[in-house]
C-alpha positions as CSV (number, residue, x, y, z in Angstrom):
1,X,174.1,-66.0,-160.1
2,X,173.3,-66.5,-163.7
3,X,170.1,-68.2,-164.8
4,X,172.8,-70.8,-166.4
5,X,174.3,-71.2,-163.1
6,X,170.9,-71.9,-160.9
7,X,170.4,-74.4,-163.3
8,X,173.7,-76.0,-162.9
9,X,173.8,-76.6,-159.1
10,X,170.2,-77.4,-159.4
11,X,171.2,-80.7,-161.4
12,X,173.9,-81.1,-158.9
13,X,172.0,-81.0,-156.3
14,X,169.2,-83.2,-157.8
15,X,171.9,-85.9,-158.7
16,X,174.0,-85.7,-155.1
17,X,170.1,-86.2,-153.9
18,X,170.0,-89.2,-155.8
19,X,173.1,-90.7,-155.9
20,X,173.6,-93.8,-153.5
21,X,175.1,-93.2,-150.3
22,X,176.3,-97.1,-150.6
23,X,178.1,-99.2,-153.7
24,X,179.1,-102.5,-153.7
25,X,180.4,-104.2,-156.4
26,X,181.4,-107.7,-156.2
27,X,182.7,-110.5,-158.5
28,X,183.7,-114.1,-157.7
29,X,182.6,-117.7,-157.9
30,X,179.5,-119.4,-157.7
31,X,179.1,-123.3,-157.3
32,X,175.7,-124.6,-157.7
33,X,174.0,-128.2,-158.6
34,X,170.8,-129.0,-159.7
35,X,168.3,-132.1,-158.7
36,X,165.1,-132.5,-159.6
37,X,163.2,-134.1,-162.6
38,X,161.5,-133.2,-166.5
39,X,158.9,-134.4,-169.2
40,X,158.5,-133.2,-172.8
41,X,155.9,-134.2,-174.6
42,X,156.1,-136.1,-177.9
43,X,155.2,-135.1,-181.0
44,X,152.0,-136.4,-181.3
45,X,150.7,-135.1,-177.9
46,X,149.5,-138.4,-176.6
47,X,152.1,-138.8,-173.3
48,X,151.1,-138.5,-169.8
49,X,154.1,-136.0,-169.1
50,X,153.4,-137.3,-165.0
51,X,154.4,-140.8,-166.7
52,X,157.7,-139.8,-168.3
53,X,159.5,-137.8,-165.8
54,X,162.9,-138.1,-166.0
55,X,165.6,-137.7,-163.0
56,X,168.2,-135.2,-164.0
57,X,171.2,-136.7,-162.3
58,X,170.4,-140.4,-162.7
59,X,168.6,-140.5,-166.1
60,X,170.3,-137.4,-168.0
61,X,173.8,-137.7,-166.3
62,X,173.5,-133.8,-166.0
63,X,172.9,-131.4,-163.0
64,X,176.5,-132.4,-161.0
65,X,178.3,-129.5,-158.8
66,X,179.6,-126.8,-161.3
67,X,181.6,-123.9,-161.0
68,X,180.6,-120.7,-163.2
69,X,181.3,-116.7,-162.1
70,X,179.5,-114.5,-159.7
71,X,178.5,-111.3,-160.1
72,X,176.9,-109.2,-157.5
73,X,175.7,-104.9,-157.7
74,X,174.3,-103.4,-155.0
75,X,173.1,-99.7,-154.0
76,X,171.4,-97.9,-151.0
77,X,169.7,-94.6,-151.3
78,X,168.4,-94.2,-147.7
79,X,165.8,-97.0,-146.8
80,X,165.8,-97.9,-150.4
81,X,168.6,-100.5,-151.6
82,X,168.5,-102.2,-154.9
83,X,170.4,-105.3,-155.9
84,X,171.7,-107.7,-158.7
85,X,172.8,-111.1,-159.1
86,X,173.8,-113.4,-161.9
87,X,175.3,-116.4,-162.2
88,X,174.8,-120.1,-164.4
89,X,175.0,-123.8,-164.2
90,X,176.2,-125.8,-167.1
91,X,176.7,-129.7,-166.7
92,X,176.9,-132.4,-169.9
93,X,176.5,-136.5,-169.3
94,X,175.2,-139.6,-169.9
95,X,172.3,-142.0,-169.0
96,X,169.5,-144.2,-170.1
97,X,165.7,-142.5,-170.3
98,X,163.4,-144.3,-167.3
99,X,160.6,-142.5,-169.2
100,X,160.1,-141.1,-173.0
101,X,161.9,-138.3,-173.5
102,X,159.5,-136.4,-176.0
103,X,160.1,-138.9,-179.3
104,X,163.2,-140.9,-177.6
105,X,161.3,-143.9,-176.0
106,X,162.1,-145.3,-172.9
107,X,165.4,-147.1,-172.3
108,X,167.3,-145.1,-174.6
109,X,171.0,-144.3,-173.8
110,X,171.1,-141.1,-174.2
111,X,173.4,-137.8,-174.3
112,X,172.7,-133.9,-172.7
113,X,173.6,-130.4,-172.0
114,X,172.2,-128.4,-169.8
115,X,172.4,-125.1,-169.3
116,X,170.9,-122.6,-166.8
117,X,170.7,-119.0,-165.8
118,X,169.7,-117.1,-163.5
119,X,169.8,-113.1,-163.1
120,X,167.5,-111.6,-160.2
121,X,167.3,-107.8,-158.9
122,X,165.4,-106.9,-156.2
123,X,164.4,-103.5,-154.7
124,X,163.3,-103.4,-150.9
125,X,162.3,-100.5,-148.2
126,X,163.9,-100.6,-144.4
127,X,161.5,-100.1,-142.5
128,X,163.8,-100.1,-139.4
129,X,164.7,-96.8,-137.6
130,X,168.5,-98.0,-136.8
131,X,171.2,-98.9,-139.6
132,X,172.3,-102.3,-137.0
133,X,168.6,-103.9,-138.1
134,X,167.4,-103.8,-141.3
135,X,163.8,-105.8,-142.1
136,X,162.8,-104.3,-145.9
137,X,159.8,-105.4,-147.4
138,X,160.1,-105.1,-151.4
139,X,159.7,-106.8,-154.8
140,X,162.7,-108.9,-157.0
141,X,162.4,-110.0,-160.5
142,X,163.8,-113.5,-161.8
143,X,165.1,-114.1,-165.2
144,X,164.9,-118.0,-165.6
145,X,166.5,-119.6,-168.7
146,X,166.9,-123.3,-169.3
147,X,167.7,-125.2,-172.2
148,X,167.9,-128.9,-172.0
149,X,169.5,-130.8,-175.1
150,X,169.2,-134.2,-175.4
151,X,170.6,-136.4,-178.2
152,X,170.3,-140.2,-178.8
153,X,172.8,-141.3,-181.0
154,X,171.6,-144.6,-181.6
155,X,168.2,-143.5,-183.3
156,X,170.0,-140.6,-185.0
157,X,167.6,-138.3,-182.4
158,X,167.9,-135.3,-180.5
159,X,165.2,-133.4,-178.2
160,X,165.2,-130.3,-176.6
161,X,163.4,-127.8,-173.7
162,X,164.4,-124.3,-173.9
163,X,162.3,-121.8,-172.2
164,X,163.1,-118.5,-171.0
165,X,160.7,-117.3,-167.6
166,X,160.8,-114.0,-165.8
167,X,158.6,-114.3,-163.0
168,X,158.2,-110.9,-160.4
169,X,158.0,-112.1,-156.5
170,X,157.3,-110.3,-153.5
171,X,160.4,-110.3,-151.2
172,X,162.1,-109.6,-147.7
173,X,165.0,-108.3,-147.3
174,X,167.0,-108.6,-143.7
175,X,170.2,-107.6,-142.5
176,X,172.3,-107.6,-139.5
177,X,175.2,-105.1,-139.3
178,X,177.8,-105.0,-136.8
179,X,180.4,-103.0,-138.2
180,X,183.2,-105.1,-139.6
181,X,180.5,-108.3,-140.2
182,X,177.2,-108.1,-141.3
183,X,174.9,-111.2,-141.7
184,X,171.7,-111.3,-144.3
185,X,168.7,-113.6,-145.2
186,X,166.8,-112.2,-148.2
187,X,164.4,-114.0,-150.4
188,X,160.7,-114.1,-152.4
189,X,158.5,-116.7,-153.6
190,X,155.4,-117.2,-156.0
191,X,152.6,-119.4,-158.0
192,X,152.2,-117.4,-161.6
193,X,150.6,-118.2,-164.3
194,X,153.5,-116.9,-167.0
195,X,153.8,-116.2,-170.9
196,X,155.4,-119.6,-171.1
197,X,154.6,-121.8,-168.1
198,X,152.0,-121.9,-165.0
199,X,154.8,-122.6,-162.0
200,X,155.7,-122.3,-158.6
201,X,159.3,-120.3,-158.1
202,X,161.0,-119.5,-154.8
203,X,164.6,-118.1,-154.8
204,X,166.2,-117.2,-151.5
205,X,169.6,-116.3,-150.2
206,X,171.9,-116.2,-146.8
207,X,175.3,-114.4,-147.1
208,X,178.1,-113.2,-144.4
209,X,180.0,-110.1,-145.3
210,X,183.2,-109.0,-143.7
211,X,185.3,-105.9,-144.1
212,X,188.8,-106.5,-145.0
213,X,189.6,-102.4,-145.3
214,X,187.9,-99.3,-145.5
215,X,186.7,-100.1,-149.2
216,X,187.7,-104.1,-149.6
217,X,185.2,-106.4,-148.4
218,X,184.8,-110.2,-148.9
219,X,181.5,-112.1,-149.1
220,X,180.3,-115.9,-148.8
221,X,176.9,-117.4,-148.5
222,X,174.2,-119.6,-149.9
223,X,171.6,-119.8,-152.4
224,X,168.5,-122.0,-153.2
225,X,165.6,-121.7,-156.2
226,X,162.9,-124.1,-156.5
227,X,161.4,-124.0,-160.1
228,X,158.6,-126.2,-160.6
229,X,157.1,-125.4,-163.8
230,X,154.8,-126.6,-166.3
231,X,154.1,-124.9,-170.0
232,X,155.1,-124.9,-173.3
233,X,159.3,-124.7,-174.9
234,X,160.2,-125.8,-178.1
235,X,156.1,-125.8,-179.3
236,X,156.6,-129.0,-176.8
237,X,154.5,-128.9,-173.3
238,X,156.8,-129.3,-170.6
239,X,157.1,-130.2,-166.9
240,X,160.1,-129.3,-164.6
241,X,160.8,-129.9,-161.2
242,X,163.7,-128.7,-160.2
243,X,165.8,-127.7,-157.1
244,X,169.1,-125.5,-157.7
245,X,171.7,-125.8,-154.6
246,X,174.9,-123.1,-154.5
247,X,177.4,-121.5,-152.6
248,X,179.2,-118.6,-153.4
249,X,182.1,-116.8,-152.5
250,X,183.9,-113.0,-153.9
251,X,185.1,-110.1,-153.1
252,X,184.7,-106.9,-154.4
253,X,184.8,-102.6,-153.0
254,X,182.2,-100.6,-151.1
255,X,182.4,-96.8,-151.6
């Protein structure tokens, strides 16, 4: 064998080595609300932002059930699996400020947008001997973006909290799998003081999985993320409260 050759099924054998014994890809819907409250500072830096919170739902008119797509990756290389999520929330309404609303004082009628995204990967180690169980220790990432537009057409005004957050968690990862069903509960949680805001952020996760065929499976489950944050978006200090509520359900191929 040729010096050209060694090489050769050495890089095969290096990528067969690391190539996941495990794909999933799948793609479907996600259907998520958000509750909670927010306070932006005016621009003169003299509101008590604890003073001026505003209800999403009932003072915005945003925040309402909304459907948007779901995208899911995952991998397993032995004990090691890796995973992907994304999915947003976008919601536009109505309603009249209980608190200021940066410059837009109190009582104002006013009009928003809202959008959110979220995109989190994780990585996690089994530490369970049998492929039925799995209980994995790991670390997932959170990208966080929410931007917040409100307008008040009556004072010819508009205000607005855009901030994007990517805050690293420690996680769990756990998994039953019976053959044809599996059933997981994964999730990780944090207080961080970020680049843009100081913040508590939990993000967890329960799905069922069920195989349709030998490479067609269907999935359905739930998700939750707490994001209570308080910093600076816009050159504007902020303070968010919020609680995001989904379901989700796809389909996609395992190889």
């Amino acid at each position: 064998m040729t010096n050209s050759e060694c090489c050769a099924v050495a890089a095969a054998l290096l990528f067969a080595a690391c190539a996941p014994h495990t794909f999933r890809a799948d793609v479907g819907a996600a259907f998520a609300r958000v509750e909670g409250q927010i306070g932006l500072q005016n621009s003169a830096g003299s509101a008590v932002l604890g003073d001026n919170m505003n209800d999403l739902q009932d003072h915005l008119g945003v925040g309402d059930e909304d459907e948007s797509p779901y995208v899911r990756l995952e991998a397993d290389w032995g004990a090691n699996r890796v995973k992907a999520s994304a999915f947003t929330h976008n919601s536009a309404g109505s309603g009249t400020l209980a608190g200021a609303f940066g410059d837009i004082p109190a009582g104002t009628q006013v009009f928003t947008d809202f959008d959110f995204v979220d995109v989190t990967a994780s990585w996690s180690f089994d530490l369970m001997p049998t492929p039925t169980v799995r209980i994995a220790p790991g670390v997932q990432v959170g990208y966080y973006s929410l931007d917040i537009t409100t307008r008040a057409p009556s004072l010819s005004a508009f205000e607005q909290v855009d901030t994007d957050i990517i805050a690293p968690m420690p996680y769990l990862d756990t998994e039953v799998d019976l053959g044809w069903i599996s059933f997981g509960v994964n999730g990780g949680a944090i207080a961080i003081t970020l680049t843009d805001a100081t913040g508590r952020y939990w993000d967890a996760e329960g799905y069922v999985r069920a195989t349709l065929m030998q490479h067609v499976e269907l999935i359905g489950g739930v998700r939750y993320l707490l994001f209570d944050a308080h910093g600076e978006a816009s050159h504007r200090d902020f303070d968010a409260d919020l609680d995001v509520f989904g379901w989700f359900i796809g389909g996609g191929v395992r190889f």
